[in-house]
PyMOL CGO cylinders between C-alpha atoms (Angstrom):
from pymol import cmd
from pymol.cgo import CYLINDER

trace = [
    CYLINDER, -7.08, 30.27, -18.07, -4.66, 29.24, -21.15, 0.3, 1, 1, 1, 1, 1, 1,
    CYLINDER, -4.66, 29.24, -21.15, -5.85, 29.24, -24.76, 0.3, 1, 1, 1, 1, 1, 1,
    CYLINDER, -5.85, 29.24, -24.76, -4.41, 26.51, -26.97, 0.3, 1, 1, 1, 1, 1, 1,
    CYLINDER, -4.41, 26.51, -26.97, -4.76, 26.31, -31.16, 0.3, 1, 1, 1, 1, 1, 1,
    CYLINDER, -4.76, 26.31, -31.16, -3.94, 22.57, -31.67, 0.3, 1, 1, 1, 1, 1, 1,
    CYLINDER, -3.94, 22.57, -31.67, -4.05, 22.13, -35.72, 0.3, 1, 1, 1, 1, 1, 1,
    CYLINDER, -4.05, 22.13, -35.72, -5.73, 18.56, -36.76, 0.3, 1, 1, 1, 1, 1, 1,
    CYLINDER, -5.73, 18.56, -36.76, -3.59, 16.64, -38.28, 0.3, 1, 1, 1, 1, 1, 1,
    CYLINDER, -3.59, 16.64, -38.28, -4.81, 14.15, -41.18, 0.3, 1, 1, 1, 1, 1, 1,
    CYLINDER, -4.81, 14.15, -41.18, -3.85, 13.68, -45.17, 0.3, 1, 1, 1, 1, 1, 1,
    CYLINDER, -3.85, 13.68, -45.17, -5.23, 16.36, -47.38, 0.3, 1, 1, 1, 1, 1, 1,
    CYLINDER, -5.23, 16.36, -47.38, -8.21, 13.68, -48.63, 0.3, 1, 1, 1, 1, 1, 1,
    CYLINDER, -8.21, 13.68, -48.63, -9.29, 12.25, -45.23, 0.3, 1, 1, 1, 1, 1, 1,
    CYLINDER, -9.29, 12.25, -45.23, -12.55, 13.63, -43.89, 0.3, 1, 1, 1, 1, 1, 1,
    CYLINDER, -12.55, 13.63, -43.89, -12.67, 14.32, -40.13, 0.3, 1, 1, 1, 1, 1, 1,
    CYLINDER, -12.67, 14.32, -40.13, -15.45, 14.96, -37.41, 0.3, 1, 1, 1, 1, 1, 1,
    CYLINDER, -15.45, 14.96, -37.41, -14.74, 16.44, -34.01, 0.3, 1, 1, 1, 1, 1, 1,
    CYLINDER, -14.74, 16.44, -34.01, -17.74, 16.16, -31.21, 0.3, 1, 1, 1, 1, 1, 1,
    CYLINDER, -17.74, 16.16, -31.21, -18.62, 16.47, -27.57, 0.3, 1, 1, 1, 1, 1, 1,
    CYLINDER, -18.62, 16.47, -27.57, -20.07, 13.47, -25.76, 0.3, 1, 1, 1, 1, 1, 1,
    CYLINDER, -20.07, 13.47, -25.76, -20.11, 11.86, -22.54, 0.3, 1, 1, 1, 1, 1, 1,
    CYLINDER, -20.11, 11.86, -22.54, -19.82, 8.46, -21.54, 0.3, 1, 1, 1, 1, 1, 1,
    CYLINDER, -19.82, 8.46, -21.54, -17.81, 4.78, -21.79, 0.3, 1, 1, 1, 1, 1, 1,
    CYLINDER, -17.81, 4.78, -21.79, -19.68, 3.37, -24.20, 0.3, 1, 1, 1, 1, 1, 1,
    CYLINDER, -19.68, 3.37, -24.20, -18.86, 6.41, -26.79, 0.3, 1, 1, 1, 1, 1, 1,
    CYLINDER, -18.86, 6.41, -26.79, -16.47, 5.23, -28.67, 0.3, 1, 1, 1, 1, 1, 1,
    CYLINDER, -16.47, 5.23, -28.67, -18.59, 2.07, -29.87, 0.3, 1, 1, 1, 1, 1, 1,
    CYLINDER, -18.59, 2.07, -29.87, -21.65, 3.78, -30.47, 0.3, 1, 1, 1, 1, 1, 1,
    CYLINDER, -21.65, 3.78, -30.47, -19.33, 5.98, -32.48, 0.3, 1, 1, 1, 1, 1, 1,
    CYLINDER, -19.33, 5.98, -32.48, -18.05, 3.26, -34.15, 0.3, 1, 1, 1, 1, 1, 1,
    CYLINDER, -18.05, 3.26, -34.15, -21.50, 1.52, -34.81, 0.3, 1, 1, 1, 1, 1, 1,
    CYLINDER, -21.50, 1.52, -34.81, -22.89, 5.01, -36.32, 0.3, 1, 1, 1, 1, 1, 1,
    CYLINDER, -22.89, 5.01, -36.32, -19.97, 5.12, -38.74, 0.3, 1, 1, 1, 1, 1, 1,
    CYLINDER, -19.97, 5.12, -38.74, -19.98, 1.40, -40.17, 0.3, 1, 1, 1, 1, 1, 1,
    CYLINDER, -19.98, 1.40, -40.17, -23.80, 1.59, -40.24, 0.3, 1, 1, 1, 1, 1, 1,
    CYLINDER, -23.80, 1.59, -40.24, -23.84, 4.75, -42.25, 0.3, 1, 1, 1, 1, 1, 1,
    CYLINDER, -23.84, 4.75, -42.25, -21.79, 3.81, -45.17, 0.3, 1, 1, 1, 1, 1, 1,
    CYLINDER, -21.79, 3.81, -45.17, -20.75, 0.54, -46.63, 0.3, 1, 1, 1, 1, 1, 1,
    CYLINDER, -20.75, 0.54, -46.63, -17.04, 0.77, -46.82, 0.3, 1, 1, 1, 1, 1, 1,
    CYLINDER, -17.04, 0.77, -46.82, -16.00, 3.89, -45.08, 0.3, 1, 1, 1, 1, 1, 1,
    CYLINDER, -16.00, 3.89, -45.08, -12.77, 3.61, -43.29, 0.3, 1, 1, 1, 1, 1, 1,
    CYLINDER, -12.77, 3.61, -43.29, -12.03, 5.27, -40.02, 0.3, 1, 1, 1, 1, 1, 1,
    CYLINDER, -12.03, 5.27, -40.02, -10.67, 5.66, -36.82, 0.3, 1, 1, 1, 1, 1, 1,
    CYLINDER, -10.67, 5.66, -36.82, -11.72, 7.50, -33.62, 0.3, 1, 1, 1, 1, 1, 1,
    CYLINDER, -11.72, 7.50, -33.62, -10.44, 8.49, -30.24, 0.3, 1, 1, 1, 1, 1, 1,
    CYLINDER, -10.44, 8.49, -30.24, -12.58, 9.75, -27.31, 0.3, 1, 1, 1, 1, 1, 1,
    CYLINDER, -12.58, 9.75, -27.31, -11.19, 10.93, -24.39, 0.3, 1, 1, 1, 1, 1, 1,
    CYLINDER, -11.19, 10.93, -24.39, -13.05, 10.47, -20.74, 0.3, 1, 1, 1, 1, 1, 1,
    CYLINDER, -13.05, 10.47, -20.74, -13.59, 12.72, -18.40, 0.3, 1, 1, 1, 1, 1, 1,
    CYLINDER, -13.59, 12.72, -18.40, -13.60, 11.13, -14.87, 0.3, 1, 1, 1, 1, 1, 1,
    CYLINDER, -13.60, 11.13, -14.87, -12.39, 7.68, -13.78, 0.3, 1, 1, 1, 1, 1, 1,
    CYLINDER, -12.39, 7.68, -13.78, -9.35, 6.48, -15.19, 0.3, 1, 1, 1, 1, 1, 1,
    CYLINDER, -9.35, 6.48, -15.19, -9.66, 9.41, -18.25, 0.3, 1, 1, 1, 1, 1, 1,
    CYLINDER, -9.66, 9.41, -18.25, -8.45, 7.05, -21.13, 0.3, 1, 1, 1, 1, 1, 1,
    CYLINDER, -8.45, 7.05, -21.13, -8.62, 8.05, -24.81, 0.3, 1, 1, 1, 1, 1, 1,
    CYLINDER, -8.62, 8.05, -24.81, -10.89, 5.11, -25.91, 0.3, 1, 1, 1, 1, 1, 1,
    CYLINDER, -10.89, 5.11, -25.91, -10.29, 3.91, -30.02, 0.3, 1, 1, 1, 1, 1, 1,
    CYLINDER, -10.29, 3.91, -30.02, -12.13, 2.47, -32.09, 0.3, 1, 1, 1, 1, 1, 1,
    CYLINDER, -12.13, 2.47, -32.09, -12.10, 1.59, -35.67, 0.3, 1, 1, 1, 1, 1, 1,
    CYLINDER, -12.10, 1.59, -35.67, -11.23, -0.21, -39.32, 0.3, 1, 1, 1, 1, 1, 1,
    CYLINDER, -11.23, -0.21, -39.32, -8.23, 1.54, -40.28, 0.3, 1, 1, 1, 1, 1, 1,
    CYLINDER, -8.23, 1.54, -40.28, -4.85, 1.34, -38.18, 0.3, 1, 1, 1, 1, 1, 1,
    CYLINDER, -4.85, 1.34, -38.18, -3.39, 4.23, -39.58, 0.3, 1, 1, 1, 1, 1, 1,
    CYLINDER, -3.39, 4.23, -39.58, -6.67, 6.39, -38.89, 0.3, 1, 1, 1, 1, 1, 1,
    CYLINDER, -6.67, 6.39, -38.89, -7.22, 4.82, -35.48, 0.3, 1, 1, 1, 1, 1, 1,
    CYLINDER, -7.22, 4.82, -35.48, -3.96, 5.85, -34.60, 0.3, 1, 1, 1, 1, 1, 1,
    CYLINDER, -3.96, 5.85, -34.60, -4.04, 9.36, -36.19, 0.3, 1, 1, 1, 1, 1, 1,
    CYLINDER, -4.04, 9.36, -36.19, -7.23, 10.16, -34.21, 0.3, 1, 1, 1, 1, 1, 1,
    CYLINDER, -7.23, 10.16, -34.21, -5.10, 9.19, -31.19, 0.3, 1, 1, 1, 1, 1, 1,
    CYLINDER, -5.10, 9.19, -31.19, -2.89, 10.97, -31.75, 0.3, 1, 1, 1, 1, 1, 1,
    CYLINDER, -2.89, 10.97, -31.75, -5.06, 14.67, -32.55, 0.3, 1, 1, 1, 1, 1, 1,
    CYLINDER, -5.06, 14.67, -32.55, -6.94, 13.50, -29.43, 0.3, 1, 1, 1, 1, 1, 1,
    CYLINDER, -6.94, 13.50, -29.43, -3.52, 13.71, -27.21, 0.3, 1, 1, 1, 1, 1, 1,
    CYLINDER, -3.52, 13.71, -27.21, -2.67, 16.84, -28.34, 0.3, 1, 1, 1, 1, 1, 1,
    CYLINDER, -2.67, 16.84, -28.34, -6.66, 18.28, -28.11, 0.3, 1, 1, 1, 1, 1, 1,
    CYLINDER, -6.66, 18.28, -28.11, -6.42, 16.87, -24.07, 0.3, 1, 1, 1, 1, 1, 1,
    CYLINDER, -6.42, 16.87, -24.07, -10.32, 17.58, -23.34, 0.3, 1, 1, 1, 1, 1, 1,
    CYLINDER, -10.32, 17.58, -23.34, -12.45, 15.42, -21.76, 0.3, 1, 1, 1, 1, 1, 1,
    CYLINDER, -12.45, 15.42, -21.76, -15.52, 14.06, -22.98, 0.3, 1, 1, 1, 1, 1, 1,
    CYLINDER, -15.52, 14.06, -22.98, -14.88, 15.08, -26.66, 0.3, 1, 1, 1, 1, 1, 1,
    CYLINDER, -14.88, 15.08, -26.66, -14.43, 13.00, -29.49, 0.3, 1, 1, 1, 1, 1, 1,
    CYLINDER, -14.43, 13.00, -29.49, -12.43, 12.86, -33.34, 0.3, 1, 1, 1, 1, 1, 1,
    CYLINDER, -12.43, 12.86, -33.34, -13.09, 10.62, -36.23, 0.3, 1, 1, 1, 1, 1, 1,
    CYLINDER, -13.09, 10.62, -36.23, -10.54, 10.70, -39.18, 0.3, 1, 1, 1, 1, 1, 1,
    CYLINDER, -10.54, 10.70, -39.18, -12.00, 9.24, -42.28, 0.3, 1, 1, 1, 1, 1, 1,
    CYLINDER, -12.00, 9.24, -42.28, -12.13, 8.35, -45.99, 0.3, 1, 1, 1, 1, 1, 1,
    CYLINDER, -12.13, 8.35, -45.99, -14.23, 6.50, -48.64, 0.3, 1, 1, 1, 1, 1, 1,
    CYLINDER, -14.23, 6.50, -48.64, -17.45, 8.48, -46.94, 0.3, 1, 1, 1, 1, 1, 1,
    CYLINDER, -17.45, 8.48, -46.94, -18.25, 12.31, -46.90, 0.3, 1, 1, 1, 1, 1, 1,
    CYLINDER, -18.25, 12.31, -46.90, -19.67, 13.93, -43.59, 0.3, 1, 1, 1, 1, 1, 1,
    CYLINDER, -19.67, 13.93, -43.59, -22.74, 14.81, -45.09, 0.3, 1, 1, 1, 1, 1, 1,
    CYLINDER, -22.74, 14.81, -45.09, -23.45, 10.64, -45.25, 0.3, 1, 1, 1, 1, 1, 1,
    CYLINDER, -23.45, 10.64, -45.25, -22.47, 10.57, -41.24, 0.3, 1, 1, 1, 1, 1, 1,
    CYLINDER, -22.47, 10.57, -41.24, -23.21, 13.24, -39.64, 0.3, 1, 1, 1, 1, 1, 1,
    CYLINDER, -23.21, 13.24, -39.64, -27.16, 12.53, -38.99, 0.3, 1, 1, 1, 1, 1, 1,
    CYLINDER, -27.16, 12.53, -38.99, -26.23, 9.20, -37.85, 0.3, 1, 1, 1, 1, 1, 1,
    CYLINDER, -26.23, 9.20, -37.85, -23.50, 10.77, -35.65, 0.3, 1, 1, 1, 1, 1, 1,
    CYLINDER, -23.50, 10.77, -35.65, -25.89, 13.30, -34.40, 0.3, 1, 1, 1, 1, 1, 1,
    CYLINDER, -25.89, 13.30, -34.40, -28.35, 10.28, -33.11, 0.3, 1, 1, 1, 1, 1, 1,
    CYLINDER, -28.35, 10.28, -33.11, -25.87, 8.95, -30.75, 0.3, 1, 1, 1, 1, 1, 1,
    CYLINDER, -25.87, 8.95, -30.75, -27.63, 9.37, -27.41, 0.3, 1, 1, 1, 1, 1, 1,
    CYLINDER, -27.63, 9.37, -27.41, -24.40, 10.37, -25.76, 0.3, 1, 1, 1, 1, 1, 1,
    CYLINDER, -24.40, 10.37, -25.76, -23.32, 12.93, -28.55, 0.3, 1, 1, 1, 1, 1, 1,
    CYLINDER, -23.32, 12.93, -28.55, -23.88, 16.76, -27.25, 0.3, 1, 1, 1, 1, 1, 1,
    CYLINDER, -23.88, 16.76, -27.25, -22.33, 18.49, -29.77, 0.3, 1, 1, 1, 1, 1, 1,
    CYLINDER, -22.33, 18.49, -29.77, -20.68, 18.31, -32.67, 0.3, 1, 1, 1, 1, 1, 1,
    CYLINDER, -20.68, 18.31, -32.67, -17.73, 20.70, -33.54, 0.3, 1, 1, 1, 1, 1, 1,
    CYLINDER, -17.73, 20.70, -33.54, -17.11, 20.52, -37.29, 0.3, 1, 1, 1, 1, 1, 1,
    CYLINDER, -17.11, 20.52, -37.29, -17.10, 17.63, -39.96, 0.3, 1, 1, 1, 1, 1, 1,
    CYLINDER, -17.10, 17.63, -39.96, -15.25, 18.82, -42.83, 0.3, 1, 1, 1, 1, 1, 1,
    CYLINDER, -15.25, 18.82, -42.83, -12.15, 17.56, -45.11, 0.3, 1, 1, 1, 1, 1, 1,
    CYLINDER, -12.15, 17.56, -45.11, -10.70, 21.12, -44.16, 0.3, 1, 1, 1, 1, 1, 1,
    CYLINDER, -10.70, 21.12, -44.16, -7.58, 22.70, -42.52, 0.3, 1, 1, 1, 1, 1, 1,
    CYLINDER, -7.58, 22.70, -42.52, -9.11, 22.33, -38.89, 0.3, 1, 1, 1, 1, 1, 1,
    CYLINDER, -9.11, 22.33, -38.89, -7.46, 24.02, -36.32, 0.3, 1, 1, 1, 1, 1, 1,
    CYLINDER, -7.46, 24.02, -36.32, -9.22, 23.29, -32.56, 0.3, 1, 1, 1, 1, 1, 1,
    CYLINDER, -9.22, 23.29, -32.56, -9.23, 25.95, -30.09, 0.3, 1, 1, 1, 1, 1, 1,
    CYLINDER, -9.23, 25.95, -30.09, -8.82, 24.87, -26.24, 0.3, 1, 1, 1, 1, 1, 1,
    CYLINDER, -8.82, 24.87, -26.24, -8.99, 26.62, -23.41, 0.3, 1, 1, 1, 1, 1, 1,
    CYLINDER, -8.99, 26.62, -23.41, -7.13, 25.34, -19.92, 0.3, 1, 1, 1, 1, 1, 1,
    CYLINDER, -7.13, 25.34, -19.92, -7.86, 25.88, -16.56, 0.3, 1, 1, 1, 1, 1, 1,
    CYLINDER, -7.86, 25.88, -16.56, -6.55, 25.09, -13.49, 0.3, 1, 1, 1, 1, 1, 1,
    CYLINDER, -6.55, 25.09, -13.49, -8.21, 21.90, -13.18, 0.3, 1, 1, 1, 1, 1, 1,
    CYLINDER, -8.21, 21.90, -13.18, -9.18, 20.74, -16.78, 0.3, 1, 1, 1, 1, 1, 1,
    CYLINDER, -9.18, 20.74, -16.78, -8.90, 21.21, -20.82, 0.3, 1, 1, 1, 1, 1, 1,
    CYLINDER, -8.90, 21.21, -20.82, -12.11, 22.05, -22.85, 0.3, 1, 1, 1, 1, 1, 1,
    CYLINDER, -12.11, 22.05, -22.85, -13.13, 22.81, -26.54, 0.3, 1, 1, 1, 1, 1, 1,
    CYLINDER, -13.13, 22.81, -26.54, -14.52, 26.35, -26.86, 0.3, 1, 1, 1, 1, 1, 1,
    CYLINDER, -14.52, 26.35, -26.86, -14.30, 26.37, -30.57, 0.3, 1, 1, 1, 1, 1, 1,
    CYLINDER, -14.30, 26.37, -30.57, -12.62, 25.35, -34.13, 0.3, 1, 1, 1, 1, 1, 1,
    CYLINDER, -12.62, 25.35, -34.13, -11.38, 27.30, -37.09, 0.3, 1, 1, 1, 1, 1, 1,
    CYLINDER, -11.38, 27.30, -37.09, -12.68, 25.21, -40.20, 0.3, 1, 1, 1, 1, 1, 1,
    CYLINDER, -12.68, 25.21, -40.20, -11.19, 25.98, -43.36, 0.3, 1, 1, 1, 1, 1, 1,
    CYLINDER, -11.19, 25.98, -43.36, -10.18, 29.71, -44.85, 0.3, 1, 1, 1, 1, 1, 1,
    CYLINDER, -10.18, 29.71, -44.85, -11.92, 32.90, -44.68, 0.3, 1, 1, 1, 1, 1, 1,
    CYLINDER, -11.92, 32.90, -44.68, -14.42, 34.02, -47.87, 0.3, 1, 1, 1, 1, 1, 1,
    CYLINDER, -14.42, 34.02, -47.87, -12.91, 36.07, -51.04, 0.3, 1, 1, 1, 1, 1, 1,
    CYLINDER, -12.91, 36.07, -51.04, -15.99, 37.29, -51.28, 0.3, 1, 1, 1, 1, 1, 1,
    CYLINDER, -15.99, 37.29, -51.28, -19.61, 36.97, -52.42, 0.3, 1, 1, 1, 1, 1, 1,
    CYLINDER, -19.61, 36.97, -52.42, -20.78, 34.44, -55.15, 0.3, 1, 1, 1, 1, 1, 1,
    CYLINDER, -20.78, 34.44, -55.15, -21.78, 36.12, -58.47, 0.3, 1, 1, 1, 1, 1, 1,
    CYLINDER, -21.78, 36.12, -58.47, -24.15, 34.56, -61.08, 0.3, 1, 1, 1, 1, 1, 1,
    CYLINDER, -24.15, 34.56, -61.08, -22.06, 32.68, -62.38, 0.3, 1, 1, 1, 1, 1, 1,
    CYLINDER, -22.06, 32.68, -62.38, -20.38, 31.11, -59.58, 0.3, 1, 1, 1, 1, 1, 1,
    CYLINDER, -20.38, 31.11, -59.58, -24.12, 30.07, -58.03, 0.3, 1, 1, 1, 1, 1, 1,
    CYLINDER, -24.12, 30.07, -58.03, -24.05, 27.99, -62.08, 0.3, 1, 1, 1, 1, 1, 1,
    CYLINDER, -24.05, 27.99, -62.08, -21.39, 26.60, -61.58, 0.3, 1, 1, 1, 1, 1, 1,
    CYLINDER, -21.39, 26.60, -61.58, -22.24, 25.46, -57.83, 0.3, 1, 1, 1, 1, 1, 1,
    CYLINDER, -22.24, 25.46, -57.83, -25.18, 24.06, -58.95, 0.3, 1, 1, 1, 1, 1, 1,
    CYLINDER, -25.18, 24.06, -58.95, -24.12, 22.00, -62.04, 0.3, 1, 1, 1, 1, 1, 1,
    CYLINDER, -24.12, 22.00, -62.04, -21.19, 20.71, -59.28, 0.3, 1, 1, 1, 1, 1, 1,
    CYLINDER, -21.19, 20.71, -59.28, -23.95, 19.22, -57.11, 0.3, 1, 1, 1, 1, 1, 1,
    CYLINDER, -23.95, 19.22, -57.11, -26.18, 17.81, -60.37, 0.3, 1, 1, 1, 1, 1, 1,
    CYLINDER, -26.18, 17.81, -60.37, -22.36, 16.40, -61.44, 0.3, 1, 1, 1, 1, 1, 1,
    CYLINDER, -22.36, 16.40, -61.44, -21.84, 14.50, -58.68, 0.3, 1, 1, 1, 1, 1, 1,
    CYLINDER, -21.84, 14.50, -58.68, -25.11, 13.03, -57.81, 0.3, 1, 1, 1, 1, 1, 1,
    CYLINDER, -25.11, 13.03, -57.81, -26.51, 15.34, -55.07, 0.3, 1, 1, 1, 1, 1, 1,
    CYLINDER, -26.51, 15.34, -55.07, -29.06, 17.67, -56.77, 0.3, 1, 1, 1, 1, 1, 1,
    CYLINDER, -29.06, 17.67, -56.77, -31.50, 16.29, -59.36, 0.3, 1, 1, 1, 1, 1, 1,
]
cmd.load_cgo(trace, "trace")
């Protein structure tokens, strides 16, 4: 077995969610899930089959995206998983919806992060056996960084 660290590619303000799930119809339940989750996001996503003719599938409402997640899904190579690159939307308003999709198993990360996707090969396929999502801590939060945190989330609309 070969190990593989494949680094997502996607601008420094697009959002992205990387999954496990198995079956044709994937990529427009994915799709369906994302436009019914937030008025206006814009997206693309790729899913890559596992048996048959083992197409990456797209899906989307953004070329550029669409062809992005393409893209990180040729270079990821494992069947059965999926990628959606997107904006105007964070992945706290998708992932539930994502998560509902009968076919979805798993879900990776969903993060506007550095994401870099570990893969594993064998002799016979290419899986996902983890990411790395962002940076490592500096260290613990202090008083007055758990203020601050919280007065964030009032500012923007997420606490009361």
């Amino acid at each position: 077995m070969n190990t593989e660290v494949i680094r997502i590619e996607k601008k420094e303000e697009e959002q992205v969610v990387i999954g496990h799930a198995g079956f044709i119809k994937s990529a427009e339940d994915l799709y369906e899930a994302m436009v019914n989750s937030v008025p206006g996001v814009r997206f693309g996503l790729a899913f890559a089959e596992a048996s048959g003719p083992r197409l990456i599938r797209s899906e989307g409402n953004d070329d550029a995206m669409i062809k992005s997640a393409e893209s990180n899904m040729q270079r990821i190579g494992a069947g059965h998983t999926f990628i959606i690159i997107f904006s105007a939307a964070y992945p706290i308003n998708v992932i539930n919806s994502l998560k509902q999709v009968n076919e979805v198993a798993r879900i990776f990360c969903a993060t506007a992060n550095a994401v870099e996707v570990i893969v594993a090969e064998t002799n016979s396929s290419r899986a996902i056996i983890g990411v790395a999502d962002g940076m490592p801590p500096t260290g613990i939060e202090d008083d007055e960084g758990r203020s601050k945190r919280r007065k964030f989330l009032r500012d923007i609309g997420y606490k009361k």
